[in-house]
C-alpha positions in Angstrom: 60.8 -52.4 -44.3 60.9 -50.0 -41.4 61.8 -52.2 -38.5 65.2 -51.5 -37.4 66.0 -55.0 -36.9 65.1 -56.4 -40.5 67.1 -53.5 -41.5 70.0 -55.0 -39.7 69.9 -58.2 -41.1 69.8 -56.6 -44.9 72.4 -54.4 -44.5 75.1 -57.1 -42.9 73.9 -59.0 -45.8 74.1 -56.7 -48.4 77.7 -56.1 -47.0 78.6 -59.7 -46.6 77.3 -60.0 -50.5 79.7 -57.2 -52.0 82.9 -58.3 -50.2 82.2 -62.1 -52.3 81.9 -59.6 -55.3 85.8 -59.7 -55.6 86.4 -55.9 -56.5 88.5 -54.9 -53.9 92.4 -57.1 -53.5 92.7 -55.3 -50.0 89.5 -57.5 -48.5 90.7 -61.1 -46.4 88.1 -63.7 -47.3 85.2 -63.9 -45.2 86.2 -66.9 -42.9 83.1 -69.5 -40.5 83.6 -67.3 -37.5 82.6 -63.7 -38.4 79.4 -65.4 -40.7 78.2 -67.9 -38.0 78.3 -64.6 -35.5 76.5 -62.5 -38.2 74.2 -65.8 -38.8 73.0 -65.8 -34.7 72.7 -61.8 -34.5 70.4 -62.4 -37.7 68.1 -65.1 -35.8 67.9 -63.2 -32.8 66.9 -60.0 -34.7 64.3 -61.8 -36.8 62.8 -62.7 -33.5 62.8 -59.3 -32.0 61.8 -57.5 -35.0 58.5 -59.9 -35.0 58.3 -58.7 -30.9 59.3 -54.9 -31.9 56.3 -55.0 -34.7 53.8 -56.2 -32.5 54.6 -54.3 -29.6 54.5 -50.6 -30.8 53.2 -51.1 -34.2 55.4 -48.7 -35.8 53.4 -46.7 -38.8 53.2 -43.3 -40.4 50.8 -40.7 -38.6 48.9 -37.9 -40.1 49.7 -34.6 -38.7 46.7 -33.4 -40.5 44.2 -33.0 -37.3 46.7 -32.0 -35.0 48.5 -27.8 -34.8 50.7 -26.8 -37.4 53.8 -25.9 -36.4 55.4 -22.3 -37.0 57.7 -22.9 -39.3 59.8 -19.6 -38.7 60.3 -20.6 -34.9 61.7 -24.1 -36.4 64.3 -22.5 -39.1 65.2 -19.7 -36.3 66.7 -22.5 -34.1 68.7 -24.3 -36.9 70.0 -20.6 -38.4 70.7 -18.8 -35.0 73.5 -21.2 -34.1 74.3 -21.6 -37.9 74.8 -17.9 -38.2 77.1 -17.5 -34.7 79.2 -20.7 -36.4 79.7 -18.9 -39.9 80.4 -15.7 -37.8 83.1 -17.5 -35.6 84.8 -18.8 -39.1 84.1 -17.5 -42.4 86.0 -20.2 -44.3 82.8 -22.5 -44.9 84.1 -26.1 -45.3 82.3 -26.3 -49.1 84.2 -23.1 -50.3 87.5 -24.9 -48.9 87.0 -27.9 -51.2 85.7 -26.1 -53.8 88.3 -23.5 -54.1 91.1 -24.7 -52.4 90.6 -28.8 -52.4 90.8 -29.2 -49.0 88.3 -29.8 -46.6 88.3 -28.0 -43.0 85.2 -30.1 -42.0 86.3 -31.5 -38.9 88.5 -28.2 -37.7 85.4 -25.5 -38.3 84.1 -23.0 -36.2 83.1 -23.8 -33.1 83.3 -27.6 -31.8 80.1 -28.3 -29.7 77.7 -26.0 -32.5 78.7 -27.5 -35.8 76.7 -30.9 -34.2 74.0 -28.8 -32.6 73.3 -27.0 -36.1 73.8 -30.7 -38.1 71.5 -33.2 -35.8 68.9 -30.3 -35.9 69.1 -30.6 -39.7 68.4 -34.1 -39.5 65.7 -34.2 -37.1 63.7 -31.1 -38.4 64.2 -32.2 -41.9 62.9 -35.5 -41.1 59.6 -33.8 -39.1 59.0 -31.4 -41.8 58.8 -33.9 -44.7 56.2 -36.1 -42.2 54.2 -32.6 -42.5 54.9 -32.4 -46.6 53.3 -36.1 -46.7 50.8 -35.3 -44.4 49.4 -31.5 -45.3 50.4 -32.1 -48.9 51.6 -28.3 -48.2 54.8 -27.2 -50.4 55.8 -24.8 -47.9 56.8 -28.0 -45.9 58.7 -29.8 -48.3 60.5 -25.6 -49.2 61.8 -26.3 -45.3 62.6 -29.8 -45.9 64.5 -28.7 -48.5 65.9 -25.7 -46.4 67.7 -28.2 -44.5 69.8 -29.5 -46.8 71.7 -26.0 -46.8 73.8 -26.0 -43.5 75.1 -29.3 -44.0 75.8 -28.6 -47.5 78.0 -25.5 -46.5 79.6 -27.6 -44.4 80.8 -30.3 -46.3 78.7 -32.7 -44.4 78.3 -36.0 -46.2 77.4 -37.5 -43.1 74.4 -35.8 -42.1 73.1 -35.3 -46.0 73.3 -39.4 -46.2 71.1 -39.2 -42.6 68.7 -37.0 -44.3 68.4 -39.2 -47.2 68.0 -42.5 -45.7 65.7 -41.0 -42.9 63.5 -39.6 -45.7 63.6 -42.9 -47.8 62.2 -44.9 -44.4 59.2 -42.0 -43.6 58.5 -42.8 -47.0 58.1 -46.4 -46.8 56.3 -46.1 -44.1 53.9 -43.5 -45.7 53.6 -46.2 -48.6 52.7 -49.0 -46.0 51.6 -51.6 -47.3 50.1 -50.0 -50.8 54.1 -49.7 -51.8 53.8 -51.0 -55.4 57.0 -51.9 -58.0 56.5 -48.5 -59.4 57.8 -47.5 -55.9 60.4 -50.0 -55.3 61.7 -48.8 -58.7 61.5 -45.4 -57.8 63.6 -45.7 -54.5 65.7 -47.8 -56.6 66.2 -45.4 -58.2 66.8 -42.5 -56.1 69.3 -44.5 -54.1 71.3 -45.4 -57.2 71.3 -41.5 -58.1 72.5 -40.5 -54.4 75.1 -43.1 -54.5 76.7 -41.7 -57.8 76.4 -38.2 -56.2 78.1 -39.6 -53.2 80.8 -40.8 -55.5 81.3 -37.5 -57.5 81.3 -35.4 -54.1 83.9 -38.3 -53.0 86.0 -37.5 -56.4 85.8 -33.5 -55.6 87.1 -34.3 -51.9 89.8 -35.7 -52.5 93.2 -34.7 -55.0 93.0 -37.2 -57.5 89.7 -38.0 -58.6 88.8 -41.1 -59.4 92.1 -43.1 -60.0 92.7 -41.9 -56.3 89.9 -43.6 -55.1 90.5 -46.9 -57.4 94.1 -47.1 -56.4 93.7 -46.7 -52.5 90.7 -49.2 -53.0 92.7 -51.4 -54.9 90.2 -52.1 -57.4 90.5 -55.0 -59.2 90.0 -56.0 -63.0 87.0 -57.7 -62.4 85.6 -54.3 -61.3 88.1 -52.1 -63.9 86.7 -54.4 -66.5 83.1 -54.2 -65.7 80.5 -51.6 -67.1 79.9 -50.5 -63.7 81.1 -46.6 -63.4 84.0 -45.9 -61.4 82.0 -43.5 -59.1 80.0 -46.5 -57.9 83.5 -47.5 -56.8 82.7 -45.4 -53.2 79.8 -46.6 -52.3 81.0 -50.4 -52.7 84.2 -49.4 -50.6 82.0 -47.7 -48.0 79.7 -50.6 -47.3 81.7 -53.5 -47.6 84.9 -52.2 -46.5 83.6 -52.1 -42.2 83.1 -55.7 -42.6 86.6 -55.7 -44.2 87.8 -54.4 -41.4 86.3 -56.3 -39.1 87.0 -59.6 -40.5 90.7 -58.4 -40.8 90.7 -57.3 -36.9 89.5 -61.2 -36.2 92.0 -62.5 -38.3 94.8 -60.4 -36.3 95.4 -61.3 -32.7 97.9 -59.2 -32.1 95.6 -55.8 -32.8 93.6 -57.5 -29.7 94.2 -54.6 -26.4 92.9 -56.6 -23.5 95.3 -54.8 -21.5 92.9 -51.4 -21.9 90.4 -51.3 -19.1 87.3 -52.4 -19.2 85.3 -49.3 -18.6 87.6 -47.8 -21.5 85.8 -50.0 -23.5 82.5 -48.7 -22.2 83.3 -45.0 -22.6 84.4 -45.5 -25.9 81.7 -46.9 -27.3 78.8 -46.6 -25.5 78.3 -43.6 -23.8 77.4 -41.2 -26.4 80.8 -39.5 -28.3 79.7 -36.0 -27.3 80.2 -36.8 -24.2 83.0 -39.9 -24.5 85.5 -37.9 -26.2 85.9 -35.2 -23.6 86.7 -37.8 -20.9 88.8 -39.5 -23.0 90.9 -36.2 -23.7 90.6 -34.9 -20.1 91.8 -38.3 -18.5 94.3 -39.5 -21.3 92.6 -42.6 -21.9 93.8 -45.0 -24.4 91.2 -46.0 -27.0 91.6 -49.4 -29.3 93.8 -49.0 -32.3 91.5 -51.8 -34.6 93.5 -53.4 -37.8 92.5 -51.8 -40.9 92.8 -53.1 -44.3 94.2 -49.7 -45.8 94.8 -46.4 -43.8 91.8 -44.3 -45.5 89.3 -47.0 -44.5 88.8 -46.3 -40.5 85.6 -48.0 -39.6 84.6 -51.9 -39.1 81.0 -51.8 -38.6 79.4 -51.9 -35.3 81.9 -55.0 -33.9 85.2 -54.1 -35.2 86.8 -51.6 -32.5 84.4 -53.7 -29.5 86.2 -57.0 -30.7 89.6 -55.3 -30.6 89.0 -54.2 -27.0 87.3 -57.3 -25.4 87.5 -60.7 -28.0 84.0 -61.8 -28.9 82.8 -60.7 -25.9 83.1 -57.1 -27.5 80.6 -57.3 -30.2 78.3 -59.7 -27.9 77.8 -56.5 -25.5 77.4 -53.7 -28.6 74.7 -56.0 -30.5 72.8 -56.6 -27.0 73.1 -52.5 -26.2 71.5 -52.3 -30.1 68.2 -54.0 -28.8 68.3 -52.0 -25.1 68.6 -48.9 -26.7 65.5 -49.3 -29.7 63.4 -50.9 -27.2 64.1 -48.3 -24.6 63.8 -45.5 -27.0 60.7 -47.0 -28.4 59.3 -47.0 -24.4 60.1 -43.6 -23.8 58.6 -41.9 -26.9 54.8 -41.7 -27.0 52.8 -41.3 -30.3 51.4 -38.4 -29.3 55.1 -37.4 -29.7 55.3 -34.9 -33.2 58.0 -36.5 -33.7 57.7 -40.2 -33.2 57.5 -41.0 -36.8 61.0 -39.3 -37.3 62.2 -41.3 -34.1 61.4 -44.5 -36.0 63.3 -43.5 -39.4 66.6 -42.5 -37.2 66.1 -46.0 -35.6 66.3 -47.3 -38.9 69.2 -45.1 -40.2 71.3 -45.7 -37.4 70.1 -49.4 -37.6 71.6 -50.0 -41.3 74.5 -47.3 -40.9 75.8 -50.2 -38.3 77.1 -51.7 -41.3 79.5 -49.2 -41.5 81.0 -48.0 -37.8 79.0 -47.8 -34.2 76.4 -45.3 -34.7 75.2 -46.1 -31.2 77.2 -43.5 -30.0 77.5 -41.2 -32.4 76.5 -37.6 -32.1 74.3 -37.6 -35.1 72.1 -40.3 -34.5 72.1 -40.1 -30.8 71.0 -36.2 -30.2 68.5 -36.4 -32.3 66.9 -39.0 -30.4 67.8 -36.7 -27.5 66.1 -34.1 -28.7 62.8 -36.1 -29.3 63.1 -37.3 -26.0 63.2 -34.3 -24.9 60.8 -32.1 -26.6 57.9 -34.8 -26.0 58.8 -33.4 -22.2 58.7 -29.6 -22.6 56.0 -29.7 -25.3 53.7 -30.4 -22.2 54.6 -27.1 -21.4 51.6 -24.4 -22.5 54.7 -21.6 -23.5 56.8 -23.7 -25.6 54.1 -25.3 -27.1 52.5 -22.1 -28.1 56.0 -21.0 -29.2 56.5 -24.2 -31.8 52.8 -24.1 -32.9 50.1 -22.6 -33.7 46.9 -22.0 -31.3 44.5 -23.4 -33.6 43.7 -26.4 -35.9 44.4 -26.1 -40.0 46.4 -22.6 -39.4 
């Protein structure tokens, strides 16, 4: 449940499932091509998700016997930056869409702090419920909750839906193997809730509401006529739509850019995007334009914009970057690492957000695992690791 490669193979399946579900009259039919390419991804990762299990034997650990942190040096190096962002621009994006209906997300404040502040979010949020399950100290799960404040200010569905997921897998792997119906109902449950939520923030984003979201959708009766509410319309959009896409950008040949340079292709997507897009401005570079099956929908999964650059050889190099980078990453980080169990629940969040664009690249999966990378490094050190934590056991 918390190997990133089983998680692969049940979310292209739970996508593949809802596009048959007929809701939608933008979608092209699912044609032998894109499901036999899902169908050899899915054998491959079966394989190396039995290799990845074995091999680092990925389960929660106790942070009980080992230094608490201090939690005011964590919040002070999520807030400081917060605070010079709001300072830089006062005109939070939440206020924007809560007042004015429009959303300043992607314009606010200052451009390299408003990831800094977000992918610190996710990672300490992550780490500090590990310590919740692990202490079984409220304070902890106060901070985890803490978290959820910057990228609620800034109108960050993104990251919150991180957050969520990555506490959902540290969960499951707290459960382990004792993970009884009661819990599978009770994650059920909680996912069901978020998605609704993630449907009524959807409704307040955008002027219109709901018969916006239904119309550029294009839901069909068989989904107007169902009991299923209309603000479970997003999520269905949001998963199966990338695979839309992508079926759509097989399907159309002439959307195919194989006169853009190979090492375009590269930059684009796979060097990571904080670093990507700069280059790309600086030198002018033309990215792929990918078919898309209705202007608001912008992502194809993991394969879509790769296929549009390079054929089938496209998604044949993203899926086999996929296993470098979670077996690299799993090489690099120790357990002795505070936070290797969080490294293992953004594997699996970037693993089933796949499904929806190329997270392998993106900022908020790919700093945070930066960061834990990182900090295993210069928590060697005796002054930063008296700075994050305490001197003594059970403080």
């Amino acid at each position: 449940m918390y190997n990133p490669f089983y998680i692969y193979i049940m979310s292209f399946s739970l996508a593949l499932i809802l596009c048959m579900f007929n809701w939608s009259i933008l979608y092209p039919v699912i044609k032998s091509d894109v499901i036999i390419f899902l169908f050899i991804t899915f054998i491959v990762s079966l394989f190396l998700g039995v290799l990845y299990s074995k091999t680092f034997e990925p389960k929660f650990i106790n942070l009980s016997n080992q230094r608490r942190p201090r939690i005011s040096m964590y919040l002070l190096s999520v807030l400081a930056p917060f605070s010079i962002l709001i300072a830089t621009d006062r005109d939070l994006p939440l206020y924007m869409v809560l007042v004015h209906g429009t959303s300043n997300h992607n314009e606010y404040g200052i451009s390299l702090l408003m990831p800094l502040v977000l992918t610190l979010c996710t990672l300490f949020a992550a780490y500090f419920f590990q310590l919740f399950l692990s202490f079984k100290d409220k304070k902890y799960l106060l901070m985890y909750f803490t978290l959820y404040i910057p990228p609620l200010l800034l109108f960050s569905r993104g990251t919150l839906t991180i957050i969520f997921m990555v506490t959902i897998f540290i969960l499951l792997m707290f459960f382990g193997r004792k993970i009884k119906i009661k819990h599978l109902l009770a994650t059920g449950t909680l996912i069901l809730l978020a998605m609704y939520l993630f449907g009524s923030s959807g409704d307040t984003r955008i002027s219109g509401g709901e018969t916006t979201i239904l119309g550029m959708g294009g839901a069909t009766d068989n989904f107007l006529q169902s009991s299923v509410p209309d603000e479970y319309f997003w999520s269905y959009i949001y998963i199966s739509s990338p695979l839309a896409n992508f079926q759509l950008n097989v399907d159309s040949q002439d959307y195919l850019n194989n006169n853009i340079p190979f090492h375009t292709f590269i930059l684009a997507e796979i060097v990571p995007g904080f670093i990507s897009k700069y280059i790309l401005e600086i030198y002018d570079m033309t990215e792929a334009q990918p078919a898309l099956i209705a202007p608001p929908f912008t992502v194809g999964t993991m394969y879509s914009k790769a296929f549009s650059y390079s054929n089938w050889l496209g998604p044949t190099i993203i899926f086999s970057y996929f296993i470098i980078l979670i077996f690299s990453f799993m090489k690099v980080v120790s357990k002795k690492n505070p936070f290797f169990v969080s490294g293992i629940a953004i594997l699996c969040a970037m693993s089933f957000l796949n499904t929806f664009s190329n997270m392998l690249m993106h900022s908020s999966i790919i700093l945070p695992m930066f960061y834990i990378i990182l900090f295993g490094f210069l928590i060697r050190i005796p002054f930063i690791r008296n700075f994050y934590y305490h001197k003594e056991l059970g403080i």
